[in-house]
Structure formats: structure tokens, C-alpha cells
N, C-alpha and C positions, 0 to 999 in steps of 0.2 A: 504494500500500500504506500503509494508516493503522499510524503507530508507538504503541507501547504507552504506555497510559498513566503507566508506572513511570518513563519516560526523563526527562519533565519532573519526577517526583516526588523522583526518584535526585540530578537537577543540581539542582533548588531546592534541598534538603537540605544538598548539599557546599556549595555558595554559600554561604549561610547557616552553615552551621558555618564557614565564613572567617570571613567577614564579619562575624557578631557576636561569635566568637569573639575576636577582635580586639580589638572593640571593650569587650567584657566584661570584660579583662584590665587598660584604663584605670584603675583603683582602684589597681591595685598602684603604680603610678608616682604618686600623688599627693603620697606624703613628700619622693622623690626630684627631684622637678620642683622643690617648694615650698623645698628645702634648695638645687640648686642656683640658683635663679632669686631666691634669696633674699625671696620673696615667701610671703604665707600660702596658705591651702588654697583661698580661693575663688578664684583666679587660673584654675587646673583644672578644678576644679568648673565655673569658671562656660563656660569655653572648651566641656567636654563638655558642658553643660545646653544650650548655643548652637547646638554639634551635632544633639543630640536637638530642639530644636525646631524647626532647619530640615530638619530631616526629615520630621517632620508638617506644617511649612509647602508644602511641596512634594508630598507625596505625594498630592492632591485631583489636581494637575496634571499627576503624571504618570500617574496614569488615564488623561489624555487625552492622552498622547503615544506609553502603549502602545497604544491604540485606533488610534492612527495609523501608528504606524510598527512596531504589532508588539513581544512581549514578549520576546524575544530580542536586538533592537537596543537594547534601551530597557536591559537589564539589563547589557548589554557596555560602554554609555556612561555609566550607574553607577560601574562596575566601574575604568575607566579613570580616573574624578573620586575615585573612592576611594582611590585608589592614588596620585593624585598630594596629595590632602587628606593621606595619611601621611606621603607624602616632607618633603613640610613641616613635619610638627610632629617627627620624625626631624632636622631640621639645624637648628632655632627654638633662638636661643640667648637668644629675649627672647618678653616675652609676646606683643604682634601678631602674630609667623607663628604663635607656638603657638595661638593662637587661629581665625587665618584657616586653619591645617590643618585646626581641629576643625569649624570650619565647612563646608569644599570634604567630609570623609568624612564628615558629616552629611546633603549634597545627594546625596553619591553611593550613599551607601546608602538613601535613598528611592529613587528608581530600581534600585537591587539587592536590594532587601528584600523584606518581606512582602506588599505590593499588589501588583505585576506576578505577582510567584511566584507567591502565591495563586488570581490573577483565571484563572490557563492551565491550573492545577491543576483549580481549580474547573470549567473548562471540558472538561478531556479527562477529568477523572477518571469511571468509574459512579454512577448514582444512587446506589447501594447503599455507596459507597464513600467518598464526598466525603468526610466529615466524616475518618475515618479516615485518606485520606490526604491532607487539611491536618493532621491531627496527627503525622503520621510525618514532615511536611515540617519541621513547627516543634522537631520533637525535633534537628532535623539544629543547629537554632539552639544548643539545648544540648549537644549533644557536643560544639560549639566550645568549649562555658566547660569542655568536662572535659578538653578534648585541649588547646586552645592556650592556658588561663589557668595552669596548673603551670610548662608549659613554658616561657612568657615569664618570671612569678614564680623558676623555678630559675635563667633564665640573667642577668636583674636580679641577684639575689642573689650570684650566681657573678661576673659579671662587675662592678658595683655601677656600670655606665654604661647608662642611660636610654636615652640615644642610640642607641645599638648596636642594643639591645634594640626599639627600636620599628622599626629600619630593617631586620632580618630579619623581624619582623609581617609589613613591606612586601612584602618576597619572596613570603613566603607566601602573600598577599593579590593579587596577581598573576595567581593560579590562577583567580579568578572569572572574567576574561574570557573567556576562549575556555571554558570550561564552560556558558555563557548561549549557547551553539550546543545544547545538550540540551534548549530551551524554546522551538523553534520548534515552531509549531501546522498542524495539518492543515488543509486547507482547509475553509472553515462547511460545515457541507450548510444545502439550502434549507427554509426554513421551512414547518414542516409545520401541516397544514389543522387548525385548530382551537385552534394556538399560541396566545400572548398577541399583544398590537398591537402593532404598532411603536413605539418610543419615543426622543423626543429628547433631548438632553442637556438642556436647561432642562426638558423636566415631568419627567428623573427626578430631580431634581434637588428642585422644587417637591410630588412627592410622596413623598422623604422627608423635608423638612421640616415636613410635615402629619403627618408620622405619631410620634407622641407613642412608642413605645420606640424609635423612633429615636436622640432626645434622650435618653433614658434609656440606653440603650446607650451610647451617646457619653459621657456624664457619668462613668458606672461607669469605662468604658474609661480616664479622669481618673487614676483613683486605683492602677491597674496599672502606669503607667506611671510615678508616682509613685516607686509600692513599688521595683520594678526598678531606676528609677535610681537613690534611693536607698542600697538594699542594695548593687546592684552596685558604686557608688561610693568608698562610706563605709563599708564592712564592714570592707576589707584595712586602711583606716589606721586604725578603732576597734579591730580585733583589734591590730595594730603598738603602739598607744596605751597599751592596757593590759599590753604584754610576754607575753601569754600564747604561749609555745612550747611544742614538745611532742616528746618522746623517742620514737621508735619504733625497735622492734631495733637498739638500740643505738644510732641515729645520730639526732642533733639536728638537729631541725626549727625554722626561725627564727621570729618572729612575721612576717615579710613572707611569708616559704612560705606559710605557714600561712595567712593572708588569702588567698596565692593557690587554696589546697586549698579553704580555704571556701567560694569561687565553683567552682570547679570541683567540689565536691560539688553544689552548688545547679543546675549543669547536668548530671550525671550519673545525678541522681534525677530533672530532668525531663525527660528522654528517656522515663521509663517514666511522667512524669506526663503529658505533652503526649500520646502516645499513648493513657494511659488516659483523658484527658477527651476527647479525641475522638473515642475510641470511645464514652462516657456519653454524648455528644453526638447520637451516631448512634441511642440507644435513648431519650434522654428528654429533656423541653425542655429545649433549650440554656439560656432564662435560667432554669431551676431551678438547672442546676449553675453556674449564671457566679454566682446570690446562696448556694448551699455556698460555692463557690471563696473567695468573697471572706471571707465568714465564717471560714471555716478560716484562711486569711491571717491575721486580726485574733490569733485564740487563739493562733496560732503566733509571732506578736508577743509576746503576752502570756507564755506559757512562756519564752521567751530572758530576758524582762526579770525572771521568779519563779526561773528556778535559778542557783543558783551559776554563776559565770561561771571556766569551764575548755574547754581544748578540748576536751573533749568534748562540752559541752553547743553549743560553737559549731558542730562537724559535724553536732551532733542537731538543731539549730536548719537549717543549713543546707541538711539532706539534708530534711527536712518544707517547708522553702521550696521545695526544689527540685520536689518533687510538683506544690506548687500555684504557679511560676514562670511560665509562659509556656501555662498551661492554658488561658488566658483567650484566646488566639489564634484556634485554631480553632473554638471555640465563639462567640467575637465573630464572626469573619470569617464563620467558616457561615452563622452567624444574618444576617447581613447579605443572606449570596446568598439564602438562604428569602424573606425577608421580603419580595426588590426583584429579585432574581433574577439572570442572570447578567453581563446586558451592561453595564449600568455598575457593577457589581461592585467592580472598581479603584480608583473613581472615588469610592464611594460608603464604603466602606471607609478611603478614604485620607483624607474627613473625619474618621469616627471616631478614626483612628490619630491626625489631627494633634491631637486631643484626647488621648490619651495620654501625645504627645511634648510638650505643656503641664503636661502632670503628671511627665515625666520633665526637664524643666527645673526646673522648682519642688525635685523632689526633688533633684536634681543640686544646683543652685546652690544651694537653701536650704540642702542639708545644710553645706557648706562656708560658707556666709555665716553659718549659729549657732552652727559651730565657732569659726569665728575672733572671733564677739560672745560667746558663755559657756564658750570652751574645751571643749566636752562636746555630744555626740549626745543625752542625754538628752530635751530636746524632742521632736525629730523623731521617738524612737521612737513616744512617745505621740499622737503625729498619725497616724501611719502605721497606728496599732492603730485610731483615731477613723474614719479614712479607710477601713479594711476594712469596719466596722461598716454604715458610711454607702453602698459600693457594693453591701453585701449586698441592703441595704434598696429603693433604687433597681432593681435587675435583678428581682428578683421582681413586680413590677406587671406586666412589659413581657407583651404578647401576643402571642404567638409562632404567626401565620399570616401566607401572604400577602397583601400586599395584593388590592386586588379587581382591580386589571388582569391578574393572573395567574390567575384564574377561568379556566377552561376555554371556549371561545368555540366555538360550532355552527360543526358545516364548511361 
């Protein structure tokens, strides 16, 4: 009896809202670390940038480990490298563990992230449906920033021990392994007469290298991941920086809350954004909406930096991020399986992504490396506005058919 395709879509989701939830909440500890370790902001910064790149370093390869061993096993062995990457940076009372944790839940969440989930989604999901639900799976990534970034933020603030705070994450993050039993796959059927060739790992490999929006995908993909680390990094300690709190019925909201409300707005809104790009996904070229995306990105830069700076304008800033936050996912990812198709999907993907997690190092540790050289984010806004402009430009050229091995072949 073939299980429905909702079970894999249901577990990727929860995973993901852990797991990046988790990880999305890293901002708010940046003061806290830097005050007690008595060290500046790049220390963190550069620990999570370390994270994020060895995630994209890894994730080409574990294409090829879930090809091997199956997307279920490959996501529980994440899971358990995740979990112990926390415990670590939870008892790090010096920068090396804090560091070598960021690095172990950097490896483990390439193997629990979005290449496996994706590549069994893409595979059980309907034709009719893909797109769609990789966008419902990637929403799951965001309700982590609306459900587990407040929650860490209020008990930080409540409790004002870092420690504490990250070693309940741990708890909670736990929950991913034995949940990666909802991503076992049905057995292949056999290939039917008329399918594409067979294909091995070096030509697919050698024909997306040939293929010019490949690179172009890839480059774009750059500046997303950029944005995201970024924001998600540097948000909670520029709102903390500039002291803006905020009064709601009556009861005072801190500026570290409040950083934490910012991300967690930014995930709240893209639950209905990840969803709605991958539904536009499903009705129009993907790289038409991934060069929108990006452009909208830029202007929504540009407004944060033209209004007055109140919390107002930071949730209205945050909630317009949130739309276009992680939209780029399933329309990346899709386009990827369109173009090269399903089997190395993971594999082929997981290059792309490691192009992003270069871009979410850069933004990670840069942002923290020209805070502590000019005191002030102000730079970085303005790259990040430069950088939307520039992957708008890039994803519009790319050609959105399959290649020609996936031509229809006489039976």
C-alpha cells in the first residue's frame, strides 16, 4: 500500500520548523555571548557564518549518501549531529566549543535540511502539485522563526542566561529524529517505455555544468542566502543597538523581545509567502518570479532605510521580508528538478545551496566583522539593497526548459 504523499510533506515541515527555527533565533544571543565571553560581535557571527557554510559544503555530498542509504536514514543522522552541535555550544564557556558546536549543527543540518526533504518530496509528490508542496514544506521552515524565535527571545530575557536558553532549543530539537521515520519512500516503480536515459553521476553532473542558468541560478541563489543571514543575524542586535522598545497593552516590550518579534514576524509572513511563491511557481516561470523576488527584496531594503526608524516600521519592514524570505526555495529547488529532473535532484541542488550558504557566511560574518571595524550596519544595508538588484538581473536571462535528455524518447 503506497503512503500518501502528505506524510513526507507533514515530517519535512515539522523538521524544518525545529531545525531552522532554532537556528533562526541565533541573533538574539549575539549581545549576550559577546558581553559574557567578553569578546566582540564577530566571534558569533563568524562561528554561525562557519555553520552556514558547512552546510553548503556538505550538502552536494549528501545527495549522494541519500541516494545511498535513503532519505530517512540520512535525515535521522543529521538530526542526531544537530543535536549534539547544540549541546556544545549550550556548555562552551570559551570560543573553540562555541565554535566547533556551530560547526557539528551546520553538518547536521545539511543532512536534515532542505536537499534530502526536498529531493522525496519532489519524488512522491503529483505532477500537479510539486511546486506547491515544496512551498508548504518550506513554510514549515518559517513557522519555526514565528513559534521558536519569541519563545527563546522571552525566556533569554526572563531568565538573562544564554546557556539555559540554548540547552532547552536542544530539547526541543531532539524531536527531529525519530520524525525522519515520516520520509521513508515507497519503492521506485520501473521505468516506463519512452522515459528519459539513464544517467550517471559524473554526466549529471557535467550537464549541469554546460548549462548556462545553471550558473545563473546558482549565482542568484548567492545573494538569498546572503540576505537571510544577514537579517536573521544582525536584525535583533541593530534593533537592541538602537533601544527601540515598544508598549503594547500596557506591558513593555524590550528591545531584545522585540529583535526576537522581528524574526519571528519575518517567519510568520513567510508561511503565506513560501506558499504563495510556490504556488506562482506552479502557474508561471519560476525565474520570472525568483528576478520579482529579488527585486522586491532590494525596494524592501530601500523603505526600512527611507522611514523613520520605530517599531513599527521594523515589523512593517519585517512582515514585507517575511513574504519574500524563503520564497526563493521552492522556486530554486523546482526549477532545479524541471531543468535536470529528479534523480540527482539532491545532489544537484545541494550545489546550488552551497552557493547560498557562501553568501550566508559572507552575510553572517561580514555583518559582524563591519560592526566591530565602523561600529554600525550601515554598509551592509546598502550591499544587500546592491545585491537584490544584481540577482534580479541575473535570474531573468535563465531558460526555463528541460534539458534535451528529458525529451520524450520512442518506445
Amino acid at each position: 500500500m503506497r503512503r500518501s504523499w502528505w506524510i513526507p510533506v507533514i515530517c519535512g515541515a515539522v523538521i524544518l520548523t525545529i531545525g531552522m527555527g532554532a537556528r533562526q533565533s541565533f541573533g538574539i544571543f549575539q549581545k549576550p555571548i559577546a558581553a559574557d565571553l567578553q569578546v566582540g560581535r564577530e566571534l558569533w557571527s563568524f562561528g554561525n557564518a562557519l555553520s552556514m557554510l558547512l552546510m553548503g559544503v556538505f550538502a552536494p555530498f549528501v545527495g549522494g549518501v541519500e541516494r545511498r542509504f535513503g532519505v530517512a536514514r540520512t535525515v535521522a543522522a543529521g538530526g542526531v549531529l544537530y543535536v549534539a552541535g547544540m549541546v556544545m555550544i549550550g556548555l562552551a564557556t570559551e570560543g573553540v566549543l562555541l565554535t566547533l558546536g556551530n560547526a557539528l549543527t551546520g553538518i547536521g543540518m545539511a543532512a536534515a535540511g532542505f536537499g534530502p526533504i526536498f529531493a522525496v518530496i519532489n519524488r512522491a509528490a503529483p505532477v500537479g502539485k510539486k511546486s506547491l508542496a515544496l512551498g508548504i514544506t518550506t513554510a514549515g521552515g518559517s513557522f519555526g522563526q514565528f513559534a521558536v524565535v519569541p519563545f527563546a527571545s522571552i525566556l533569554l530575557d526572563r531568565t538573562a542566561d544564554w546557556h539555559a536558553t540554548i540547552l532547552i532549543l536542544t530539547a526541543v530539537s531532539a524531536v527531529m529524529i525519530p520524525l525522519a521515520l515520516g520520509l521513508r519512500e515507497n519503492k521506485a516503480a520501473a521505468p516506463a517505455a519512452g522515459s528519459a536515459a539513464p544517467q550517471g553521476l559524473r554526466a549529471a553532473l557535467a550537464e549541469a555544468f554546460a548549462t548556462p542558468g545553471f550558473w545563473l541560478l546558482t549565482f542568484g541563489f548567492f545573494v538569498c542566502g546572503f540576505h537571510v543571514s544577514f537579517v536573521g543575524l544582525h536584525l535583533p542586535p541593530y534593533i537592541s543597538d538602537k533601544g527601540i522598545g515598544l508598549t503594547l497593552l500596557g506591558r513593555a516590550i524590550s528591545p531584545t523581545e522585540l529583535g526576537g518579534w522581528a524574526i519571528a514576524f519575518v517567519g510568520l509572513f513567510n508561511i503565506a509567502g513560501a506558499i504563495l511563491w510556490g504556488w506562482l511557481g506552479g502557474r508561471h516561470r519560476r525565474k520570472d518570479m525568483l528576478a520579482l523576488l529579488y527585486f522586491l527584496r532590494a525596494l524592501a531594503f530601500i523603505g526600512f532605510l527611507a522611514l523613520p526608524l520605530s517599531a513599527g516600521s521594523i515589523l512593517l519592514f519585517a512582515a514585507t521580508l517575511g513574504f519574500l524570505w524563503l520564497g526563493t526555495v521552492p522556486l530554486t529547488s523546482g526549477l532545479v528538478a524541471f531543468m535536470f529532473g529528479p534523480t540527482y535532484m539532491s545532489m544537484l541542488y545541494g550545489i546550488v545551496f552551497f552557493s547560498h550558504q557562501v553568501g550566508s557566511f559572507l552575510g553572517g560574518w561580514g555583518g559582524g566583522r563591519l560592526y566591530d571595524l565602523q561600529g554600525n550596519y550601515d554598509l551592509m544595508w546598502w550591499i544587500s539593497i546592491g545585491l537584490g538588484l544584481f540577482a534580479a538581473l541575473i535570474n531573468w536571462p535563465i531558460r526555463e526548459v528541460p534539458v534535451a535528455r528529458l525529451a520524450p524518447r520512442p518506445a
